[in-house]
C-alpha positions as CSV (number, residue, x, y, z in Angstrom):
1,X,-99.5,173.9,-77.1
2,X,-99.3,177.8,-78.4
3,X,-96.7,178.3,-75.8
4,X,-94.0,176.2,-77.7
5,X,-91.0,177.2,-79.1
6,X,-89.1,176.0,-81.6
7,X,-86.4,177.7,-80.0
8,X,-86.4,175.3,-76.9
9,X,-86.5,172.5,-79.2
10,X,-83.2,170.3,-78.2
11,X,-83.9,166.9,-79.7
12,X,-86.2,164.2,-80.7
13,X,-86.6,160.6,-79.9
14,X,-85.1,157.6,-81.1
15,X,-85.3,153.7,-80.9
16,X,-82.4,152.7,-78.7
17,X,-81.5,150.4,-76.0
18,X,-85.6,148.9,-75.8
19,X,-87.0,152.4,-75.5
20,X,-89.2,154.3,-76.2
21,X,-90.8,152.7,-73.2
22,X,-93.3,153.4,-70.8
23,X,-90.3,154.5,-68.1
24,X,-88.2,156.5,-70.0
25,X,-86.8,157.3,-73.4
26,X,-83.6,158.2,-75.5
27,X,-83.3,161.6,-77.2
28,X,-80.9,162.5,-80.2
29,X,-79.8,165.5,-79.5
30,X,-79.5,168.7,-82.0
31,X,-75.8,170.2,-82.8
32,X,-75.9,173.2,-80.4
33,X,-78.4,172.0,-77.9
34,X,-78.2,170.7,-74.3
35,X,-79.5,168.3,-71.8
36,X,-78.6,168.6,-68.2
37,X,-79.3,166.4,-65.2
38,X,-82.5,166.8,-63.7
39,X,-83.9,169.5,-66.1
40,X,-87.7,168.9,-67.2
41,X,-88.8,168.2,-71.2
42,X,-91.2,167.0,-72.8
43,X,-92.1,164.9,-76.0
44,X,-95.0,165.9,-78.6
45,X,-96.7,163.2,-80.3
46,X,-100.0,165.3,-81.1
47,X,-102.3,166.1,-78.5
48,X,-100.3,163.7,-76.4
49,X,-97.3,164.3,-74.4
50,X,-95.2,162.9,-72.3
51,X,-93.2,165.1,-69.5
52,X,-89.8,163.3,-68.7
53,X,-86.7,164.7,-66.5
54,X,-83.5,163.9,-67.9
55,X,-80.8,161.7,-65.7
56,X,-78.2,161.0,-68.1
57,X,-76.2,161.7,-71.7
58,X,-73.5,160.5,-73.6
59,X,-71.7,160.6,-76.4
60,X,-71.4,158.2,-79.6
61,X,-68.8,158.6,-81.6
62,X,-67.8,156.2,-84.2
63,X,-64.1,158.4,-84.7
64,X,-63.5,157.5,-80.9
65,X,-64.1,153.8,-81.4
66,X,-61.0,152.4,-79.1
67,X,-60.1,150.3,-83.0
68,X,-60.6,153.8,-84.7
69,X,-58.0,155.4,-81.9
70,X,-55.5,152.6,-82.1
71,X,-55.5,152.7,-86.0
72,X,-54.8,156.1,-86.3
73,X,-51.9,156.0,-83.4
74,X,-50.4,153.0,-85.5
75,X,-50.7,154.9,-88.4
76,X,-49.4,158.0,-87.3
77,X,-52.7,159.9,-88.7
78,X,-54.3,162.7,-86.7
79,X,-58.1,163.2,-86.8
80,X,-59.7,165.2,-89.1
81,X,-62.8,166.0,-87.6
82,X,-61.3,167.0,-83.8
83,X,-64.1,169.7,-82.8
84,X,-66.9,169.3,-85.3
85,X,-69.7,167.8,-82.9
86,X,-72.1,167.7,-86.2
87,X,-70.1,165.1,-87.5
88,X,-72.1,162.5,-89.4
89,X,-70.5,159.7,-86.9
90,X,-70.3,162.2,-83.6
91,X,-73.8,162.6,-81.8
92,X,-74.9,163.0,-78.3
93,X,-77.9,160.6,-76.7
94,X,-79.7,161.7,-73.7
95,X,-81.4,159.9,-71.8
96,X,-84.9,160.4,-69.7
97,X,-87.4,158.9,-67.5
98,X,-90.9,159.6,-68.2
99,X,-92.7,161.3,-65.1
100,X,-96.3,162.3,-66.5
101,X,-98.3,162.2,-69.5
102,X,-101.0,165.2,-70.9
103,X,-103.1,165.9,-73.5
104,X,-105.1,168.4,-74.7
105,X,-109.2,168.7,-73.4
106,X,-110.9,171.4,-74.4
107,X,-107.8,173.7,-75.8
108,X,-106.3,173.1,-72.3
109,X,-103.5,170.7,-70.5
110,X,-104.7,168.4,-68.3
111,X,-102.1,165.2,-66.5
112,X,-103.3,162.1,-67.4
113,X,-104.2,159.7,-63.7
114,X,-101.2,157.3,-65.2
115,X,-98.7,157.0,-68.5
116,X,-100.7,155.1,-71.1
117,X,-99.3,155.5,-74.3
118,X,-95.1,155.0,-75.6
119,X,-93.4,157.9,-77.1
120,X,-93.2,158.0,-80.9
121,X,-89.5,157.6,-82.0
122,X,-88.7,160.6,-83.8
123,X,-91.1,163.2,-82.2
124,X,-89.8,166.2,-81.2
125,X,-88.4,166.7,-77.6
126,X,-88.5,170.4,-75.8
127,X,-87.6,172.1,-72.8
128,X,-90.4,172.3,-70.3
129,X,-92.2,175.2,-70.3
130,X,-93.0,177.4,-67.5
131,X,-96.7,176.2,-67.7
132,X,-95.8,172.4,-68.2
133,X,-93.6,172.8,-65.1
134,X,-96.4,174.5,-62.6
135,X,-98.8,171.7,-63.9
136,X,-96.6,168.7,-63.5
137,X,-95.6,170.0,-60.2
138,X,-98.9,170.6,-58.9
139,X,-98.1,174.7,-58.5
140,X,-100.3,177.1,-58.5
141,X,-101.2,179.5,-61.1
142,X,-100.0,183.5,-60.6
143,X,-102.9,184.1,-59.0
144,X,-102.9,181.3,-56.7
145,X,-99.9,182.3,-55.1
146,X,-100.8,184.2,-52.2
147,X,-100.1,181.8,-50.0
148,X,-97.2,180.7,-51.5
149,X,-93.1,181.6,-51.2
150,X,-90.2,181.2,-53.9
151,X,-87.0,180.6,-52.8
152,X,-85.3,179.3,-56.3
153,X,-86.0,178.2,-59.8
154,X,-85.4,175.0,-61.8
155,X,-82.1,173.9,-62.3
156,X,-80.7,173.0,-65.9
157,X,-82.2,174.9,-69.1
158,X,-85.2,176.6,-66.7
159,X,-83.4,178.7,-64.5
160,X,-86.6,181.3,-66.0
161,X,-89.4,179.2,-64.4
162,X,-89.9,180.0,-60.4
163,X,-90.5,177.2,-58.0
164,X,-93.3,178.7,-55.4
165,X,-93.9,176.2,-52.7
166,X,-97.1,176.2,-50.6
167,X,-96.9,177.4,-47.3
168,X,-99.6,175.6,-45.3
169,X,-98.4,172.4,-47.0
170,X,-95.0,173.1,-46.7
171,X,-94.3,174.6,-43.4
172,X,-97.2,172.4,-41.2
173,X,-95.3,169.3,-41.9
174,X,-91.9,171.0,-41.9
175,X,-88.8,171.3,-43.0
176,X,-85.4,169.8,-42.9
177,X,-82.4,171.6,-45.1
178,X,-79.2,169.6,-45.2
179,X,-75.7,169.8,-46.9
180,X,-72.1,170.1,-45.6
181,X,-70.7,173.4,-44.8
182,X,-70.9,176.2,-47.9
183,X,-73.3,174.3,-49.5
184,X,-75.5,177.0,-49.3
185,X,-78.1,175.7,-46.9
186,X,-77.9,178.4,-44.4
187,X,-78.3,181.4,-47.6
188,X,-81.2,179.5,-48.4
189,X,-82.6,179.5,-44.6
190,X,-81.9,183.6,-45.1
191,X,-84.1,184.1,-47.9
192,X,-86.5,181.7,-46.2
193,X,-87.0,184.5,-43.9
194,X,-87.2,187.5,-46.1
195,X,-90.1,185.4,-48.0
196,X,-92.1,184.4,-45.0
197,X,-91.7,188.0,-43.8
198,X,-93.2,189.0,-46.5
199,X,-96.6,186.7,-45.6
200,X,-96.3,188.3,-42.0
201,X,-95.8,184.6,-40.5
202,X,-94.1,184.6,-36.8
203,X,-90.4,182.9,-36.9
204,X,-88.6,182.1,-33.9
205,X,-84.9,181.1,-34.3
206,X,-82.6,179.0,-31.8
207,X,-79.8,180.8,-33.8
208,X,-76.2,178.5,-32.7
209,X,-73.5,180.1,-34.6
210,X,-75.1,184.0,-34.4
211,X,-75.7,183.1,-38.5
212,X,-79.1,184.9,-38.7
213,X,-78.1,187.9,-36.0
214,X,-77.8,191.1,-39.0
215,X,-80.6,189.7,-41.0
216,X,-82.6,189.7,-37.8
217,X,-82.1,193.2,-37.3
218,X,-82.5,194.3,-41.1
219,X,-85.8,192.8,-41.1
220,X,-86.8,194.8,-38.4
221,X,-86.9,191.6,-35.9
222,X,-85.3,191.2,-32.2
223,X,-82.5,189.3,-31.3
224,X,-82.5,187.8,-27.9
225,X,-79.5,186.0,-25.7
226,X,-80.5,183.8,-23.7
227,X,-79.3,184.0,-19.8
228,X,-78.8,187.9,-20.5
229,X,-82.0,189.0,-21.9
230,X,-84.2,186.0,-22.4
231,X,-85.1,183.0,-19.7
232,X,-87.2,180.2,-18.9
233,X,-89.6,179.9,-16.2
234,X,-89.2,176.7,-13.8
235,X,-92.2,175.4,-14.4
236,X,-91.4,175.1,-17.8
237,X,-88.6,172.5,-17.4
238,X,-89.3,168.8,-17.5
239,X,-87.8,166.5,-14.7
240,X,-85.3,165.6,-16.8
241,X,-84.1,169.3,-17.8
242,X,-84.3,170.0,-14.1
243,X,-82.1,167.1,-12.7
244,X,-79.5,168.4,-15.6
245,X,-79.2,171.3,-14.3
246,X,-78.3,169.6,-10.6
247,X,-75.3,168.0,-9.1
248,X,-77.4,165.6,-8.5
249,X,-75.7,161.9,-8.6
250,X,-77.4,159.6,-6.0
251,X,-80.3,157.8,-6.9
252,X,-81.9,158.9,-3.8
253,X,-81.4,162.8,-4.1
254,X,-82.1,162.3,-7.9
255,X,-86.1,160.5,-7.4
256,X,-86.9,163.3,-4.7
257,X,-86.2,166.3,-7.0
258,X,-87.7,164.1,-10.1
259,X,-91.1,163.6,-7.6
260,X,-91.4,167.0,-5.9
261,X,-90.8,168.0,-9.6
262,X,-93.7,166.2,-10.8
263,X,-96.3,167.1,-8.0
264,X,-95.7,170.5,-8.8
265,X,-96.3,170.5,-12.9
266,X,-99.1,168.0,-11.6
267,X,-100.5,171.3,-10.4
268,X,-100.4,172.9,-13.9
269,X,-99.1,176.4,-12.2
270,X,-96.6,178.5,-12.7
271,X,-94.2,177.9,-9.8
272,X,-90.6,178.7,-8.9
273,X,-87.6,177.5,-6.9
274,X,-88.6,178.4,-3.4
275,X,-92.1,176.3,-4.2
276,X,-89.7,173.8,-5.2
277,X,-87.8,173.8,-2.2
278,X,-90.8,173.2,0.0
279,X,-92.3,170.2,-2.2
280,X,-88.9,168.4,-1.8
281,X,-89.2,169.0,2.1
282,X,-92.7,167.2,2.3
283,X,-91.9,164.7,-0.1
284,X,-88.6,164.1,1.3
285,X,-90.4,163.1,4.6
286,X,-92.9,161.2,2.7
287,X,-90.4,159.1,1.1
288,X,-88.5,159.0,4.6
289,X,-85.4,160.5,3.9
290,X,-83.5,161.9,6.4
291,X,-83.2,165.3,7.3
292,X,-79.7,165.6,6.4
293,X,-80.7,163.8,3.1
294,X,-83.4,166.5,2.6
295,X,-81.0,169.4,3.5
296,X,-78.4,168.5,0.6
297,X,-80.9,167.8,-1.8
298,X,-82.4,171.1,-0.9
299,X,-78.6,172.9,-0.7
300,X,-77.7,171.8,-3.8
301,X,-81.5,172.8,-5.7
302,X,-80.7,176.1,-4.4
303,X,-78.0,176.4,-7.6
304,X,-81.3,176.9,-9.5
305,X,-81.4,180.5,-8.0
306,X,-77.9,180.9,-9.7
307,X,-78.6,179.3,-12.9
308,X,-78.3,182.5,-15.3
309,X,-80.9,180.4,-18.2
310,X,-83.9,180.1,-15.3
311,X,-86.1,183.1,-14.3
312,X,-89.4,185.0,-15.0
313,X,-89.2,183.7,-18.7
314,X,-90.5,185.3,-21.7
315,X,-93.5,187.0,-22.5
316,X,-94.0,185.6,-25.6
317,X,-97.7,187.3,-26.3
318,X,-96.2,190.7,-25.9
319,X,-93.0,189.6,-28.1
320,X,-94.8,188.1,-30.9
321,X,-97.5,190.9,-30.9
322,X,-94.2,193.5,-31.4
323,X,-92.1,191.2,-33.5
324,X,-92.5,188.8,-36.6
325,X,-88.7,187.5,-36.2
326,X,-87.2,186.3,-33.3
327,X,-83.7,185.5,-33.1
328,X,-82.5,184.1,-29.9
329,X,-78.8,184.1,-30.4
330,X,-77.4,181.3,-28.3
331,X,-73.5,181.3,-28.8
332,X,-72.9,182.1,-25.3
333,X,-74.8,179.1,-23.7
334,X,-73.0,176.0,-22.9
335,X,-74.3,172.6,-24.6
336,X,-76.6,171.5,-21.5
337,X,-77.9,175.0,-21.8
338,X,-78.7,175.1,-25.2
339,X,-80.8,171.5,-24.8
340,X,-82.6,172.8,-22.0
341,X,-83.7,176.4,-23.8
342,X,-84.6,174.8,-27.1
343,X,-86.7,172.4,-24.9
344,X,-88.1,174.7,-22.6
345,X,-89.0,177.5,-24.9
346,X,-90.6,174.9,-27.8
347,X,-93.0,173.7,-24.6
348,X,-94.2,176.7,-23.7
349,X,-94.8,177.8,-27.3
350,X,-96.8,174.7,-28.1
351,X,-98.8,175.2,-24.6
352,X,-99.6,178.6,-25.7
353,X,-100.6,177.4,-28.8
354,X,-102.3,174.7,-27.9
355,X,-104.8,176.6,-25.2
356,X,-108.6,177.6,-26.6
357,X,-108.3,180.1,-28.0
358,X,-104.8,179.9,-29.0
359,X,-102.9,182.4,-26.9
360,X,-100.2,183.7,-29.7
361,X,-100.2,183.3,-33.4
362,X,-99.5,180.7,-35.6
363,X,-95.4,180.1,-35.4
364,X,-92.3,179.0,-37.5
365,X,-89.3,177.1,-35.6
366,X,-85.9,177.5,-36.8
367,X,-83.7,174.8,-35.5
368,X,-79.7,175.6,-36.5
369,X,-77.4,172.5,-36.1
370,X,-80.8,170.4,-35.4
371,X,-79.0,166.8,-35.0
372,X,-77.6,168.4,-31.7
373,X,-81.4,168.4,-30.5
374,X,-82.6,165.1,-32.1
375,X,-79.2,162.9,-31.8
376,X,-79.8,159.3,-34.0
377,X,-79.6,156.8,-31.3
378,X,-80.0,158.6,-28.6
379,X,-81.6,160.9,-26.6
380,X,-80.8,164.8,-25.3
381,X,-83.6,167.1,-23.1
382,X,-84.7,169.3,-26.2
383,X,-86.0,165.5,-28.2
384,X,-89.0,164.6,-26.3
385,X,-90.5,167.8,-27.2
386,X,-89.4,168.7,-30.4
387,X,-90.9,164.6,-31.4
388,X,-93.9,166.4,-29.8
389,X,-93.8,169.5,-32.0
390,X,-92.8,167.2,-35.0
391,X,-95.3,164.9,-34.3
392,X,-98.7,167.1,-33.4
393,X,-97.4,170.6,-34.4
394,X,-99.2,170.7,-37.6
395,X,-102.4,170.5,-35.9
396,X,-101.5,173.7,-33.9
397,X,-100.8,176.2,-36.3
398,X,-96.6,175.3,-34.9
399,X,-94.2,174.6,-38.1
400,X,-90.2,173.2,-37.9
401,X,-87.8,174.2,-40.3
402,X,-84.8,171.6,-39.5
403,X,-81.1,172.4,-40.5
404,X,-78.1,170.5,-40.6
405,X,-74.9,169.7,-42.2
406,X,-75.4,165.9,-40.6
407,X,-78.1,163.8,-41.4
408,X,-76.0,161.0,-40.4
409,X,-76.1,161.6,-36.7
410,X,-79.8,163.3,-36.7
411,X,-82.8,161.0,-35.4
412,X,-83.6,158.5,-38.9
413,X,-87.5,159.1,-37.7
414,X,-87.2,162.8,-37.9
415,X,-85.4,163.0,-41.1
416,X,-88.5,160.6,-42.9
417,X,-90.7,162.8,-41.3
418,X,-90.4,165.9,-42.6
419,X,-92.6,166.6,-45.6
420,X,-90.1,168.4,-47.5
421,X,-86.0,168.3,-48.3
422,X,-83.4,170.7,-49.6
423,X,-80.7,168.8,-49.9
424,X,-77.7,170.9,-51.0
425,X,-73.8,168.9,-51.6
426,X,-73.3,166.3,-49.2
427,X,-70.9,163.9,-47.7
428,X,-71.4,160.4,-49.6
429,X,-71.1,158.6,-46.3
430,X,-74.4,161.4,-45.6
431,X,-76.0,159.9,-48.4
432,X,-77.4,156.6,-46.5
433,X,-79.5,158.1,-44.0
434,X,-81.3,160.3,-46.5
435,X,-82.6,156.8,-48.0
436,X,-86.2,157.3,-48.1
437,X,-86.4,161.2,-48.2
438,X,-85.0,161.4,-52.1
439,X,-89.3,161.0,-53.2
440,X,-89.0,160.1,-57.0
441,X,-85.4,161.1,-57.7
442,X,-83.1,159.2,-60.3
443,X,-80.3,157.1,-58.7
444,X,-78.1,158.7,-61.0
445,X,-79.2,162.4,-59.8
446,X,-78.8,160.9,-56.3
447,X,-74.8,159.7,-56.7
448,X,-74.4,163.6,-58.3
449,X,-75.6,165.0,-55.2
450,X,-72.0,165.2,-53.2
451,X,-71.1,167.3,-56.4
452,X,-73.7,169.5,-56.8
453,X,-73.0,173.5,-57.1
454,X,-72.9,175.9,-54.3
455,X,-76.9,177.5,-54.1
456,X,-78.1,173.9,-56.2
457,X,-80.1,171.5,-54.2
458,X,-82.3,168.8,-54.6
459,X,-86.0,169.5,-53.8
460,X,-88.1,166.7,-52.4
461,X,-91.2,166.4,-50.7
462,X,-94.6,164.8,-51.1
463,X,-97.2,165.2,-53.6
464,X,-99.1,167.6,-51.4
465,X,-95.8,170.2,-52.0
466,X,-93.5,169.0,-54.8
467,X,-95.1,166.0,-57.2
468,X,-91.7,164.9,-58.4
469,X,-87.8,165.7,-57.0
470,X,-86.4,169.0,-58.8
471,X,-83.1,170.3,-58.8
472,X,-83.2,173.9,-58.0
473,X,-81.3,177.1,-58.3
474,X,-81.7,179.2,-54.8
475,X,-81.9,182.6,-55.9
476,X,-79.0,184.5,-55.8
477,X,-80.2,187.9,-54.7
478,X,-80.7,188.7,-50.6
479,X,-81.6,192.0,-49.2
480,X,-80.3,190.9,-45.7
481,X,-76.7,190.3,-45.1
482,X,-75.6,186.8,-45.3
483,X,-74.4,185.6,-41.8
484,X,-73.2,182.0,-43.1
485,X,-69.8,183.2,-44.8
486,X,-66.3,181.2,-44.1
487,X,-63.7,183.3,-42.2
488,X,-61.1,184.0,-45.0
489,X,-58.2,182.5,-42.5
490,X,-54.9,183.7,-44.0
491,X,-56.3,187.4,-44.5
492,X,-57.9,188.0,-41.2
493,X,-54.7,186.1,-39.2
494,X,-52.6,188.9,-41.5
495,X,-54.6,191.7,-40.2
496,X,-54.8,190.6,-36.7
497,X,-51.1,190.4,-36.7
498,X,-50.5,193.7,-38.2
499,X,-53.2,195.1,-35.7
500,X,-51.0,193.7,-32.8
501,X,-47.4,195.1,-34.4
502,X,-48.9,198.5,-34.3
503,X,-50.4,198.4,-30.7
């Protein structure tokens, strides 16, 4: 390869431990040079080469020998070569699995379909290059990337190589982002914004904590508050939202609602609570209730009227036509409202885009604090249709990016459905129900994971988006203010209390 540098040389391989193999390989490494977990290199053996990712390195160091240690300490002699890493006993073996092999047809790379030659011991090892990168990875050339967005580049010695990821690919099969609190998930949500701004895409946010309420208005979006300035129509609610919102407890009251309910989204019309309270009168007498039955059941419906989330609902044609960000900042709303708004609002956003023609633009759901929504081992009024979404969105122009600090108590289903992960610094006890979503990634990059860097996370996903799990670096310039930051305690309790001494 032209493109090669001897300066990103860092090694070559040696004949250690029943490697070279077809799996992975050891590397001496040169006095100066370094090997970090995760980063990409390559071996060149000719026209042949094999790309590997590094998971591991160690030293040897025949000075350090535990017998070399205790005779000196007997002997009361200090060590003469202390900080001389060239030392002809003191070296440093890394160690790498072999991801892809290439070669050379017709002056240009091209992967091989499978590995089918062993590293020479010996040959040299290098960095990856940006080039070797966006062809291992499957990403697209500079003028490919129209349809792309960049939120980070590779971890380790490439921090210069950009990761694009492909939109349609990406975002139709969505998106979860984990990692505990500071991680840097909810940074990396902002710039997912600014980039998808940038390709004019619709995003809708069900924003919890009011993290995404300044960038919102930077990028020229709208933020909504539900039950102020933002509702849902009745007949958007399922039976089950519906009954939620009731103090409905007998069985009775509970199946006449659920019917008269039904019979009316049986009607596919828009309807509100006074239709409502007719359908339960008729079916009330159908079911032969008595009237005072029918009267409470219709007394207590009547809260509907009162309940602040339920009204005309939201003209989401006219919105989307005016806005490409939506924020609907829900801090205000109580946790049976917040179900019931996610749920609503998702329905009538896949209805819309399910009718022929489509009735608003393609759309991008952002779902803050998304294990609330899609509880493991269990069930909440916002699942059923988010599954929905999940499960059939792709084919309706409707993508899902999923965020959490808890992938323990978020449905196991979800989490393995999702075509690609961030994973920033997580729990370890977090670590066992991302089993199955870590793609090609090295045990040993896997138990680094709780430890990993604020803005570092692991990037997996399928071959269609990422071919093999990176570690990226999410870039650390935003041009909207960051909404995600931890309230510095003892500073703000100092100037609350000198704001109170002075009042």
């Amino acid at each position: 390869m032209k493109d090669v540098s001897e300066e990103e040389r860092i090694g070559k391989i040696v004949a250690l431990e029943e490697t070279p193999a077809f799996s992975e390989f050891r590397m001496l490494l040169e006095v100066g040079r370094d090997a970090y977990p995760g980063e990409l290199v390559f071996s060149k053996m000719g026209n042949s080469y094999h790309i590997g990712r590094v998971f591991d390195a160690g030293w040897v160091d025949i000075y350090a020998e535990p017998a070399a240690v205790h005779l000196r300490s007997l002997l009361g002699i200090e060590e003469k070569l202390p900080q001389v890493p060239g030392a002809p006993g003191r070296f440093r073996i890394a160690k790498a699995e072999v991801l892809e092999e290439a070669t050379i047809e017709d002056e240009e790379l091209v992967l091989l379909p499978s590995i089918r030659t062993l590293a020479t011991p010996e040959a040299p090892v290098y960095r990856a290059t940006k080039k070797m990168v966006e062809l291992m990875l499957g990403l697209p050339s500079a003028e490919e990337r129209m349809s792309y967005f960049t939120i980070g580049t590779l971890a380790g010695g490439g921090e210069h190589i950009p990761i694009p990821l492909p939109v349609n690919d990406v975002l139709s099969r969505h998106v979860l982002i984990v990692g505990t609190t500071g991680s840097g998930k909810t940074w990396a949500r902002g710039i997912m914004m600014e980039e998808l701004q940038k390709l004019r895409l619709r995003q809708i946010n069900f924003d919890v904590h009011g993290e995404y309420v300044n960038a919102t208005e930077e990028l020229v979006g709208i933020n909504l508050k539900p039950g102020i300035n933002a509702t849902i129509r009745l007949s958007s609610l399922s039976e089950m939202e519906v009954t939620t919102l009731l103090p409905l407890v007998h069985a009775l009251h509970i199946d006449i609602v659920q019917r008269a309910f039904a019979n009316l989204k049986g009607s596919r019309r828009m309807f509100d609570a006074h239709d409502l309270l007719r359908e339960i009168a008729d079916v009330g007498r159908e079911m032969g209730a008595s009237a005072q039955t029918i009267n409470m059941v219709s007394f207590r419906t009547q809260m509907l009227e009162r309940a602040r989330i339920v009204g005309e609902g939201a003209d989401w044609q006219s919105i989307l036509k005016n806005h490409m960000i939506i924020n609907l900042d829900c801090r205000e709303l109580t946790h049976t409202e917040l179900h019931i708004v996610v749920g609503a609002m998702a329905r009538e956003l896949l209805a819309l885009r399910q009718r022929k023609p489509p009735e608003i633009p393609p759309i991008i759901l952002g779902v803050d604090e998304a294990h609330m929504f899609l509880p493991y081992g269990g069930d909440v009024p916002s699942s059923p249709i988010l599954r929905e979404v999940i499960r059939f969105g792709r084919h309706y122009g409707i993508g899902l990016i999923l965020v959490t600090p808890s992938p323990l108590d978020i449905d196991r289903r979800i989490v393995r459905t999702t075509n690609t992960r961030l994973i920033f610094a997580i729990e370890p006890d977090q670590l066992e129900a991302l089993r199955g979503v870590f793609a090609d990634a090295p045990e040993d990059l896997i138990r680094r994971l709780p430890k990993f860097e604020v803005g570092t996370c692991l990037l997996t996903g399928s071959r269609e988006t990422i071919r093999h799990a990176i570690s990226i670096h999410v870039r650390s310039e935003r041009k909207t203010t960051h909404g995600g930051e931890t309230p510095d305690l003892v500073n703000e309790t100092l100037r609350f209390e000198k704001g109170v001494g002075s009042g």
